[in-house]
C-alpha positions in Angstrom: 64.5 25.1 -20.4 62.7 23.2 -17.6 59.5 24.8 -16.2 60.9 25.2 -12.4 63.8 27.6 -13.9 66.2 26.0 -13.3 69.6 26.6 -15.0 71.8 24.1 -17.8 72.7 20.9 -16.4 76.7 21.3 -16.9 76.9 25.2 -15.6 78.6 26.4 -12.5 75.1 27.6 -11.3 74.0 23.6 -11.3 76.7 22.3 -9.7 76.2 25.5 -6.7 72.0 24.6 -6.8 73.1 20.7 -5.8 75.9 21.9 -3.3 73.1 23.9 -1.6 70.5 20.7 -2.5 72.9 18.1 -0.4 73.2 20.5 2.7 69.7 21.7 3.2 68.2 18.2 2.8 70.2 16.2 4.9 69.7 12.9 6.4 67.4 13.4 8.7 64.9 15.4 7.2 64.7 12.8 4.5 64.3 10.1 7.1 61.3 11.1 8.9 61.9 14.1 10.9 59.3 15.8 10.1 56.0 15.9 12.7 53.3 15.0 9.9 54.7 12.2 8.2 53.5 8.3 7.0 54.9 6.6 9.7 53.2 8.7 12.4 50.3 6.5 11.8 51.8 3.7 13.0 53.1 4.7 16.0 52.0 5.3 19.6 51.3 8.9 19.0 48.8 8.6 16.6 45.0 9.5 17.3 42.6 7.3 16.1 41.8 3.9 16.4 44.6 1.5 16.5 44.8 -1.5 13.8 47.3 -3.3 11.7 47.2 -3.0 8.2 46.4 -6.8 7.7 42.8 -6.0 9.6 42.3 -3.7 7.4 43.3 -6.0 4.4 40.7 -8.5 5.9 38.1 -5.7 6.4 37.9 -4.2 3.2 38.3 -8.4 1.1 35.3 -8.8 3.5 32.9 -5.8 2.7 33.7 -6.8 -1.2 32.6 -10.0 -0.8 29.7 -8.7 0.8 28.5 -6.7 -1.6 29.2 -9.1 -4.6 27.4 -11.6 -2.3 24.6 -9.4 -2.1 24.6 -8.9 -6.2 23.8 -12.1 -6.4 21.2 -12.5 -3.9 19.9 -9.7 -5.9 19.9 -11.2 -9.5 18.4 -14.1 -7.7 15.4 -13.6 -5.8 14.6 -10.2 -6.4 13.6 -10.7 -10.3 10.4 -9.1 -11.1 8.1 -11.6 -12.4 
């Protein structure tokens, strides 16, 4: 039996469990209706500072290269002697 109870997969009690499945989650509840969902970040109504994801693809390449810049600089010219 499967951990969340629920009953064999051929019963009567299955086939009433994904009657009840199809009505409660309809269409637009599975398409965004809800207030706190992913694509509230990218609309108008989100707080925050406003960018699109390529800026912060650029942003974050940028701070790795940065930082594996900085390695190197490191190994470089900061060797004790």
């Amino acid at each position: 039996m499967v951990a969340g109870g629920a009953p064999p997969r051929g019963s009567a009690a299955a086939a009433a469990n994904m009657r009840r499945r199809r009505a409660a989650g309809g269409g637009a509840a599975a398409a965004g209706g809800g207030a706190s969902t992913m694509l509230q970040f990218y609309t108008d109504d989100a707080t925050g500072a406003k960018m699109s994801p390529n800026t912060v693809l650029f942003m974050s390449i940028g701070l790795s290269a940065v930082v594996a810049l900085l390695h190197v600089v490191g190994k470089l010219y900061f060797v004790p002697r």
